[in-house]
C-alpha positions in Angstrom: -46.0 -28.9 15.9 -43.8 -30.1 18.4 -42.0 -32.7 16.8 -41.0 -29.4 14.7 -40.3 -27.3 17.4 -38.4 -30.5 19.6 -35.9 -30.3 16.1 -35.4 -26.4 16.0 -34.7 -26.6 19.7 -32.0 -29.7 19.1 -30.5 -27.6 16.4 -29.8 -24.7 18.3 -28.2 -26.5 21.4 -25.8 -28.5 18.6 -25.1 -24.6 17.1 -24.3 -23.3 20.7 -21.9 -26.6 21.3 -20.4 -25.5 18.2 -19.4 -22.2 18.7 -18.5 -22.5 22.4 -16.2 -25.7 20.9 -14.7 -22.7 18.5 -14.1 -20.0 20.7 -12.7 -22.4 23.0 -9.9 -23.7 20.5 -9.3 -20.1 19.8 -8.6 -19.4 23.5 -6.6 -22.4 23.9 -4.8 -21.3 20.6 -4.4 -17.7 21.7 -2.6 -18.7 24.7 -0.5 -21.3 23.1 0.7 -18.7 20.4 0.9 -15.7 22.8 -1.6 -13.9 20.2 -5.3 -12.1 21.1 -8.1 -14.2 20.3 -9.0 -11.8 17.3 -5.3 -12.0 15.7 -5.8 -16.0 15.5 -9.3 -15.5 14.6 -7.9 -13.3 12.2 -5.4 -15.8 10.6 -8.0 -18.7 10.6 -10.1 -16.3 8.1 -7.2 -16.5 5.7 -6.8 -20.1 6.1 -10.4 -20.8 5.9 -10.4 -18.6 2.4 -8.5 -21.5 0.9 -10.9 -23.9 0.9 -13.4 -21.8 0.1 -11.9 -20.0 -2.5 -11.4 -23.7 -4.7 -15.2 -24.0 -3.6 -15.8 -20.8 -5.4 -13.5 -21.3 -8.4 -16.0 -24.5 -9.1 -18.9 -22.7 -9.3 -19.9 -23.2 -12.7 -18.9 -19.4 -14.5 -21.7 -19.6 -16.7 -23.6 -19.0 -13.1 -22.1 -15.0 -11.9 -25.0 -14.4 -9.7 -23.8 -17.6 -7.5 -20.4 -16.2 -7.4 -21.7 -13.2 -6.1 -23.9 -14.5 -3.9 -21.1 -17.5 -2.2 -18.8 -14.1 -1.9 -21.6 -12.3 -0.4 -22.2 -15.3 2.2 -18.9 -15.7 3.1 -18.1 -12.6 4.2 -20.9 -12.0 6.6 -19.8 -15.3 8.1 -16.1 -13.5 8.5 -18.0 -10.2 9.9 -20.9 -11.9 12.0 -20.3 -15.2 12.8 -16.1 -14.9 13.7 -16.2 -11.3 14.6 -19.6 -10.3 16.0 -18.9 -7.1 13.8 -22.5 -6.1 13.3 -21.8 -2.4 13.1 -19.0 -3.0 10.7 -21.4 -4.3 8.4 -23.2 -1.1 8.7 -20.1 1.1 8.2 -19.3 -1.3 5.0 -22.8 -0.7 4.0 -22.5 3.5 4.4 -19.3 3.4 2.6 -20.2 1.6 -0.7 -24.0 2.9 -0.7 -22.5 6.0 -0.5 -19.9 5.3 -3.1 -22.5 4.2 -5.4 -25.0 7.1 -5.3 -22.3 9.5 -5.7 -21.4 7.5 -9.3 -24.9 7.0 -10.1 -26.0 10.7 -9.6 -23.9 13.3 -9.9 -22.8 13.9 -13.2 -19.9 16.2 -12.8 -15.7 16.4 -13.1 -16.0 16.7 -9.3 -17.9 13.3 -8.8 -14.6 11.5 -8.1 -13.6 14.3 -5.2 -16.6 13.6 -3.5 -16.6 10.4 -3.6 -13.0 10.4 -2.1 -14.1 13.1 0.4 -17.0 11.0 1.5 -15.0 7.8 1.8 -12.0 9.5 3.3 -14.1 11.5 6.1 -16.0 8.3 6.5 -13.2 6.3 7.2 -11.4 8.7 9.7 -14.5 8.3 12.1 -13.0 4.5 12.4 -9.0 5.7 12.5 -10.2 8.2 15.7 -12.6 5.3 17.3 -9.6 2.9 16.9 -7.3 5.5 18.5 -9.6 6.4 21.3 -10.5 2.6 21.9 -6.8 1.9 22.0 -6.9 -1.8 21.9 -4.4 -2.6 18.8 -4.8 -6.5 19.7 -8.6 -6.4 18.7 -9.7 -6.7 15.1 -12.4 -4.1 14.2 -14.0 -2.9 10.9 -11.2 -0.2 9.8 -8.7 -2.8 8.1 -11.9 -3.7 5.9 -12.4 0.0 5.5 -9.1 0.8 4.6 -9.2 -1.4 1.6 -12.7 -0.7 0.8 -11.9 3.0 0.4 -9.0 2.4 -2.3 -11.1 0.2 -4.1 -14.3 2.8 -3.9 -12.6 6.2 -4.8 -10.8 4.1 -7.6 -14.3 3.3 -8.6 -15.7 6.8 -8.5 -12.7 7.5 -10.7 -13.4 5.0 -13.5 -17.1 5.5 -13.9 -15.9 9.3 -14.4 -13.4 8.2 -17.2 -16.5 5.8 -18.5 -18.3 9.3 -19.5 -15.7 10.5 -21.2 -14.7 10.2 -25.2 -11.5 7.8 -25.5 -9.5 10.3 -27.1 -9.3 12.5 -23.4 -8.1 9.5 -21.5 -4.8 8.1 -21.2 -3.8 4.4 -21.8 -4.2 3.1 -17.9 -7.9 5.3 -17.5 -9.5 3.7 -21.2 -9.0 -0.1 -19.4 -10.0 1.0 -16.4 -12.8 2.8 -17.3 -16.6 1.6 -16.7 -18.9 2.3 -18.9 -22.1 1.1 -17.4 -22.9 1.1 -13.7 -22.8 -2.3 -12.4 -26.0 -4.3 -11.3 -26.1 -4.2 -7.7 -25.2 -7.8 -7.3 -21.8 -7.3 -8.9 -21.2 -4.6 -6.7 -21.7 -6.3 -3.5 -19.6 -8.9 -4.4 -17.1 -6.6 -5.6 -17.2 -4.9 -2.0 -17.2 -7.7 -0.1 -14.8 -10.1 -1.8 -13.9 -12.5 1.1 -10.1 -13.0 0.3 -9.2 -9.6 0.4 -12.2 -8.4 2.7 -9.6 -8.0 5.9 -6.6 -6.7 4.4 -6.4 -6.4 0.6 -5.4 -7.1 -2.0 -7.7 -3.7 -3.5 -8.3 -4.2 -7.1 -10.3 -2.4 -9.7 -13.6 -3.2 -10.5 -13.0 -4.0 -14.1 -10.7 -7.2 -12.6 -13.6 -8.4 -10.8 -15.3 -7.9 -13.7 -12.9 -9.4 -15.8 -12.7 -12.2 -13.5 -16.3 -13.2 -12.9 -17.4 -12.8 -17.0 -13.9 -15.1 -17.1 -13.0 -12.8 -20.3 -9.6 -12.5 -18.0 -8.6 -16.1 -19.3 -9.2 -15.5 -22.9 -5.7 -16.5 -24.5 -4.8 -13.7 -26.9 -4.5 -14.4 -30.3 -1.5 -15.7 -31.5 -0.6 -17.7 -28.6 0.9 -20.8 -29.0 -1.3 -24.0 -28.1 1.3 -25.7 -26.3 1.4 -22.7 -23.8 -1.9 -22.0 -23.1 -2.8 -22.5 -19.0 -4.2 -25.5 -17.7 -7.8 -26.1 -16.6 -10.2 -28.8 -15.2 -13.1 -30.0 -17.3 -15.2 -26.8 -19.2 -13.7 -24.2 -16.2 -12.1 -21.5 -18.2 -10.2 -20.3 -14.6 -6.6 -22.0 -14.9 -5.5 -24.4 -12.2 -3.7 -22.3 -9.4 -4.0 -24.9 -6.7 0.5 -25.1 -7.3 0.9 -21.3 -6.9 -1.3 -20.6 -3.9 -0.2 -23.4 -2.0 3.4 -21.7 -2.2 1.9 -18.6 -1.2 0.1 -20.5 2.0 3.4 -22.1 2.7 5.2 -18.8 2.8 2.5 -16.9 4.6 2.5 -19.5 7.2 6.5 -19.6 7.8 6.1 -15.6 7.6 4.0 -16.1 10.8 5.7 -18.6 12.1 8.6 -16.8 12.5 7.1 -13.7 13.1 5.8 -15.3 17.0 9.5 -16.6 17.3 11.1 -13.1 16.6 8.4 -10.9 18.1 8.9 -12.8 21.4 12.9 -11.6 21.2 12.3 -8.3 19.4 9.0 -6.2 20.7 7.8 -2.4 21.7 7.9 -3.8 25.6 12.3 -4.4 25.3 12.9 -0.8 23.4 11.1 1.2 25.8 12.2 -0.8 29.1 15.0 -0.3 31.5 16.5 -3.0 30.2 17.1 -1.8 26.7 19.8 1.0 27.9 22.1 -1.6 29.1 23.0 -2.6 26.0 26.0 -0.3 23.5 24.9 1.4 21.0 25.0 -1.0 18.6 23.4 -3.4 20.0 20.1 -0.5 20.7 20.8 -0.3 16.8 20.5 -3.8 15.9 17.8 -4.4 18.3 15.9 -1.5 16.7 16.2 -3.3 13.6 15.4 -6.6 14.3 11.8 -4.8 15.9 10.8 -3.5 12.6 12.1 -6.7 10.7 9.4 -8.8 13.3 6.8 -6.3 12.5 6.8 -6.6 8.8 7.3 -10.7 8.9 3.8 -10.1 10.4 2.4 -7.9 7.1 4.6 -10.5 4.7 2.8 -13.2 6.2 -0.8 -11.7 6.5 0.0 -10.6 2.8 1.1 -13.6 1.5 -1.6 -15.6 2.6 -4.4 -13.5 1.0 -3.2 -13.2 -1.9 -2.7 -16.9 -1.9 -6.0 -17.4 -1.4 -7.1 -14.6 -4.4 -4.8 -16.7 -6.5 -6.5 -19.9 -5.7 -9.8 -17.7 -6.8 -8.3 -17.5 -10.1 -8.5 -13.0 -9.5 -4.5 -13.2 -9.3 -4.1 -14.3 -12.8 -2.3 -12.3 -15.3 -1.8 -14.2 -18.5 1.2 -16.0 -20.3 4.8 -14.3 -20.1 5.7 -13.9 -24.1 9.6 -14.9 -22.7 9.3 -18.1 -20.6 5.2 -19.2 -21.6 5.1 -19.6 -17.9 1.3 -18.2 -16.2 1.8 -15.5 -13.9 -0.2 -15.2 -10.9 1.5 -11.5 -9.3 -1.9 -9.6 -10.0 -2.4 -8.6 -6.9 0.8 -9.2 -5.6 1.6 -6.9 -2.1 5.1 -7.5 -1.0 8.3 -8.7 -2.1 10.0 -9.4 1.1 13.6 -10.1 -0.9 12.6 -7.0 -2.2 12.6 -5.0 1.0 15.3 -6.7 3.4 17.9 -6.7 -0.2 17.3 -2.9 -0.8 20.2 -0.4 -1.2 18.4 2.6 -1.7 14.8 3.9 0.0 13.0 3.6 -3.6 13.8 0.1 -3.9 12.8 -0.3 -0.4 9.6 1.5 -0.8 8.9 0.0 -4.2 8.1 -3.3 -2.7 6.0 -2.3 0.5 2.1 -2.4 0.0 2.6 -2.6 -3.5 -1.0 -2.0 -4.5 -1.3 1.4 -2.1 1.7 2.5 -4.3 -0.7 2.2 -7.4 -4.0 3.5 -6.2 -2.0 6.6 -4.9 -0.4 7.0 -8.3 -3.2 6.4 -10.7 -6.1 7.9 -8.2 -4.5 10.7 -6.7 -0.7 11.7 -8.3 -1.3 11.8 -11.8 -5.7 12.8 -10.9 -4.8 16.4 -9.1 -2.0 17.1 -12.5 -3.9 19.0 -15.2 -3.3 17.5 -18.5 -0.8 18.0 -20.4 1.5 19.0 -17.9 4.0 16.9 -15.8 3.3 16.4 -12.0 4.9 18.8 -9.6 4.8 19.8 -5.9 1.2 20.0 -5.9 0.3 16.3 -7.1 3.2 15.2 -4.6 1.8 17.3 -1.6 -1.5 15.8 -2.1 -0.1 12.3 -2.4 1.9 12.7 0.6 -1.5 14.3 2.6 -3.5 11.3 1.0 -1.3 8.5 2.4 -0.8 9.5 5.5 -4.5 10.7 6.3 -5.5 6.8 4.5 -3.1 5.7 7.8 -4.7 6.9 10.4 -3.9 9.9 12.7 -1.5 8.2 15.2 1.8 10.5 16.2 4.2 7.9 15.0 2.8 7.8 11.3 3.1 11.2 10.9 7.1 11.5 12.3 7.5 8.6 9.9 6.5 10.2 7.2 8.2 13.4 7.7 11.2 11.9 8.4 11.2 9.6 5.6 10.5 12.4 3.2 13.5 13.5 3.5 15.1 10.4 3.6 14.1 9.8 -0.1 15.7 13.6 -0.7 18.8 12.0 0.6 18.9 8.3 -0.4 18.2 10.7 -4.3 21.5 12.8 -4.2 23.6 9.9 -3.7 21.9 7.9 -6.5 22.0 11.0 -8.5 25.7 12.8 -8.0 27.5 9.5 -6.1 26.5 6.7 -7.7 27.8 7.2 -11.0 31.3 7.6 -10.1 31.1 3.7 -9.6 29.8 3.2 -13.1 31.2 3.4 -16.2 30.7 6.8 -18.5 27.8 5.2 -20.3 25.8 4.1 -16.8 25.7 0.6 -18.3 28.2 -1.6 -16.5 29.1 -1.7 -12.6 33.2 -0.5 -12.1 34.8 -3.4 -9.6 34.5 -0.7 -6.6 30.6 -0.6 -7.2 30.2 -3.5 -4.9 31.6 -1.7 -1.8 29.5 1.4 -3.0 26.1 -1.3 -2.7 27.6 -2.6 0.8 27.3 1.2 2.1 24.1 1.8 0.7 22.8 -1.2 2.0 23.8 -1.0 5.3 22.6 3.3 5.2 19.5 1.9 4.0 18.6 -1.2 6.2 20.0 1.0 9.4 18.0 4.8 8.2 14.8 2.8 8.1 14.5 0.9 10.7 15.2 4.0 12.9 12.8 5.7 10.6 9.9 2.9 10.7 9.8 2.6 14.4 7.3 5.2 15.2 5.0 3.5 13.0 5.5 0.6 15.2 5.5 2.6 18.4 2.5 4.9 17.6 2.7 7.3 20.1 4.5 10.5 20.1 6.4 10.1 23.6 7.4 6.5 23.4 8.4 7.3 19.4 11.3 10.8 21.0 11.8 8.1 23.8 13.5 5.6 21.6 14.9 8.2 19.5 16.6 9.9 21.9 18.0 6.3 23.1 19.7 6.1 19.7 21.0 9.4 19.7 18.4 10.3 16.6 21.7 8.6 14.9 19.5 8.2 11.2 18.6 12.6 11.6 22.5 13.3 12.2 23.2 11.3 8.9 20.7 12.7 7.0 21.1 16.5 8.2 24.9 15.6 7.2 23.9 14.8 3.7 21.8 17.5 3.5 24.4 20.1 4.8 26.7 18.3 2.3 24.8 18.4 -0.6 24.1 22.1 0.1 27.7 23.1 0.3 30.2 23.5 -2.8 30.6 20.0 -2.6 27.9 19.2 -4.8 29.1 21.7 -7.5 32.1 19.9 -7.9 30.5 17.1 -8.1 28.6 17.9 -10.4 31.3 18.8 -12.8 33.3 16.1 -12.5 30.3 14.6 -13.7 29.5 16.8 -16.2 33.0 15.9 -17.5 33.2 12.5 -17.0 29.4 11.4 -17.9 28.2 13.8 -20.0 26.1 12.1 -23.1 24.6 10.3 -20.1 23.8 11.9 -17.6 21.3 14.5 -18.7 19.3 11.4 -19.5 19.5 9.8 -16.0 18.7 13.2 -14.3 15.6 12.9 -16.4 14.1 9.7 -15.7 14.6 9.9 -12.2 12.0 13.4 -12.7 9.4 11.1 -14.0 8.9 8.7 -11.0 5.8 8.9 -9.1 6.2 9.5 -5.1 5.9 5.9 -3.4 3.6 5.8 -0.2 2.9 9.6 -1.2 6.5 10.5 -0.3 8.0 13.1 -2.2 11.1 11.8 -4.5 12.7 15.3 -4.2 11.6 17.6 -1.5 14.3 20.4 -2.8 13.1 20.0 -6.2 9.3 20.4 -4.8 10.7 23.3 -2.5 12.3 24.6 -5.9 9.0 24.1 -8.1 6.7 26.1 -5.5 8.9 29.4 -5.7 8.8 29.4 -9.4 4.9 28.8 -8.9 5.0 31.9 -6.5 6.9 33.8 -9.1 5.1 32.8 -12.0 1.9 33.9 -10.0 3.1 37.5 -9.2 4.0 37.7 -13.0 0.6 36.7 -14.2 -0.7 39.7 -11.6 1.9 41.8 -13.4 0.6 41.5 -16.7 -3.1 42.4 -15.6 -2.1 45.4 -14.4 -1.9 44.9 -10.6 0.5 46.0 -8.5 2.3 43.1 -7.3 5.5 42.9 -5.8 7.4 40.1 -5.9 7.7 38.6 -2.1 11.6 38.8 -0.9 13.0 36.9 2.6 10.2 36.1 5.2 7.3 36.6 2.8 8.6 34.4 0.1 9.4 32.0 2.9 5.7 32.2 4.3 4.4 31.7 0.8 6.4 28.9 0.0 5.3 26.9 3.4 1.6 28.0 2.2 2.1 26.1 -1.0 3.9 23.4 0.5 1.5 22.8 3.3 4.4 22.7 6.0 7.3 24.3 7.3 10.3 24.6 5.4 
């Protein structure tokens, strides 16, 4: 026996050496980088997917259950062994056990709203215990929760369309849809997927699926030999070592720069003495170049995991018919060219958190519009109230999203009654003044939302007014100027000379623009939703009408009160 024990005893001593060797390196990194222990920590887990991730890939695919179980391992090393998160692997636990009952056991249309009710009330204990702990730098369990409860209430959602015949589902909910409850297993690794487990990439279940049967790489009949991905020995997972090594190089430059610029450009200059010394311009610029160093920080974190999913081979996304070439965007995020190139706030939004964009469109904008009918204020209010609930409850996200609602009712009349004037009557071709039209609108953009993005930087409520006010709330002035243009007579004659000048067109525009779904849960039109609850109202005291009650329809204050009722805020 003690030969035995004399070994256990030399093995724990050359763990302990270990670990005290790592967190040392991580305090000696930390200070060298300026970061918290738990942000380099943090970045090391992305790093540290890579090479694990290719491990992974090489497990032989006619083995799942060691897939699952590698995943499974992994990613109580992240939560354990880098982040002594014991209790988030509890909260993890309640979430998806939770999740999965729900599925399993009630059979009813409702299943999916409890689900989301579950996960959502579950996961704004975690927003309020961030908030109250108030330590930003520390990394805690409610990024991982965050992601877990898109890809959960998107679960709950697809085992409800699994129930139902084909004919009563749309396009996007028959290849989403599950059919049999996964084995527990497949869950688990589904849950705790280690290169999205910190911060996304969320995905659907049938894509792990997909990915772990490898019936994702089947080429589809038809192709063309020649074009047909690349693999090593019997793996069916292409070769993705090129494109995720790009996606580590740019993640890593992201970061790079983002500890150069967030040195210059932070929350400590805006809200010091210092910062009122400067002209206005320079507060302006300065404001922007803060949020510009906060989102190199999300491109980079980005960036790097969904390099690491591509590596995994769950980025894949066949063969373009055009070029042959393999496409790895999946579970693409961000496009940063994207963003800091936008000329409009759709554009802009478009390409931030990508994937929210989609689970707040398929799981909650088109879920709360009855079929057969077209989306309206309802499916947008609930959007909007989804998002920013999924943020958190900080002041700042909540003035951000206010103010960028009507931002997007702005940045939509000038696309809509402006625009066209610089193209030609069919909308097809730019006119030579269109590129001073896309200077403007480049600049209105760029400058309206980095003024609108800083509370979600800043967080609180006071320091959010405080900067504000030392910009002379320049981005409300232009858009209460747009509004109060747009509501004059101004946009009448606009509109004829439109009506004249663009008429087999512009019907057709108008249109398409109705059928976009609200990015980030933003309303594309508050006026039009404004518009669309008073003909509710109406419509409402009509119905009355025709039973026989008496119902008069509300006039001035009333109609106002009603409206805000519908709406969910002040108009």
């Amino acid at each position: 026996m003690l030969p035995y024990i004399n070994i256990r005893e030399q093995h724990l001593e050359l763990a302990i050496l270990v670990l005290s060797s790592l967190l040392q390196a991580f305090e000696y990194g930390a200070d060298a980088t300026g970061t918290s222990i738990d942000e380099l920590k943090l970045i090391s887990s992305f790093l540290l997917s890579y090479p694990l991730a290719g491990v992974l890939k090489r497990i032989p695919d006619s083995k799942p259950y060691q897939k699952n179980l590698f995943i499974i391992a992994v990613s109580l090393f992240y939560l354990v062994g880098l982040f002594d998160l014991w209790t988030g692997i509890r909260t993890l636990f309640i979430s998806s056990v939770g999740a999965y009952i729900i599925a399993a056991y009630i059979e009813s249309p409702f299943m999916p709203w409890v689900g989301f009710v579950f996960l959502m009330g579950h996961m704004s204990v975690s927003h309020v215990y961030r908030q109250f702990a108030a330590s930003p730098e520390k990394v805690d369990i409610t990024g991982a929760q965050m992601v877990l409860v898109m890809k959960l209430t998107a679960f709950c959602w697809n085992v409800q369309d699994g129930r139902l015949p084909d004919q009563d589902l749309a396009d996007i909910q028959r290849e989403r849809a599950i059919r049999q409850l996964p084995a527990l297993l497949d869950y688990t690794g589904y849950v705790l997927f280690f290169p999205a487990l910190f911060a996304g990439p969320a995905f659907d279940y049938v894509d792990y699926r997909s990915w772990i049967e490898t019936s994702m790489f089947t080429i589809p009949p038809g192709t063309d030999p020649s074009k047909a991905p690349q693999t090593r020995k019997k793996r069916k997972i292409p070769r993705s070592g090129t494109p995720a090594a790009m996606k580590a190089i740019a993640g890593l430059a992201w970061i790079f720069l983002f500890l150069k610029f967030s040195a210059w450009y932070n929350i400590d200059l805006v809200l010091g003495n210092q910062y009122m010394q400067y002209s206005f311009l320079r507060r302006v610029w300065i404001l922007e170049m803060l949020g510009f160093s906060t989102r190199l920080k999300y491109y980079g974190v980005w960036s790097l995991t969904e390099g690491a999913c591509i590596l995994s081979g769950l980025g894949y996304k066949g063969i373009d018919p055009k070029t042959g070439r393999v496409l790895w965007n999946r579970l693409q995020n961000v496009n940063p060219w994207g963003i800091e190139s936008a000329q409009n706030s759709r554009a802009y939004l478009e390409n931030w958190n990508m994937n929210t964009n989609v689970w707040l469109r398929n799981y909650m904008y088109l879920r709360v519009t009855p079929k057969g009918k077209k989306p309206g204020f309802r499916a947008s209010l609930a959007t909007f109230v989804t998002s920013a609930l999924w943020h958190g409850f900080y002041p700042g996200y909540y003035l951000s999203f206010v103010l960028a609602a009507f931002v997007q009712t702005t940045a939509k009349n000038a696309r809509r009654y402006i625009r066209p004037f610089f193209l030609t009557a069919d909308g097809q071709r730019s006119m030579p003044a269109k590129r001073y039209y896309d200077l403007a609108t480049y600049f209105a953009t760029q400058s309206v939302f980095c003024f609108t993005t800083a509370p979600f930087v800043l967080l609180t409520f006071s320091g959010s007014l405080l900067v504000w006010t030392r910009v002379y709330f320049y981005a409300v002035v232009m858009i209460a100027a747009s509004m109060a243009f747009f509501a004059s007579p101004a946009k009448d004659w606009l509109v004829r000379e439109l009506d004249k000048r663009n008429r087999p067109t512009l019907a057709k525009r108008r249109s398409e623009e109705m059928l976009g779904s609200p990015l980030l849960g933003l309303p594309n039109d508050l006026g039009r939703d404004v518009d669309e609850a008073v003909r509710e109202v109406r419509e409402e005291v009509e119905v009355r009408r025709q039973r026989g009650g008496s119902v008069i329809m509300p006039k001035g204050e009333e109609l106002k009160e009603r409206v805000e009722a519908r709406l969910g805020r002040e108009l």
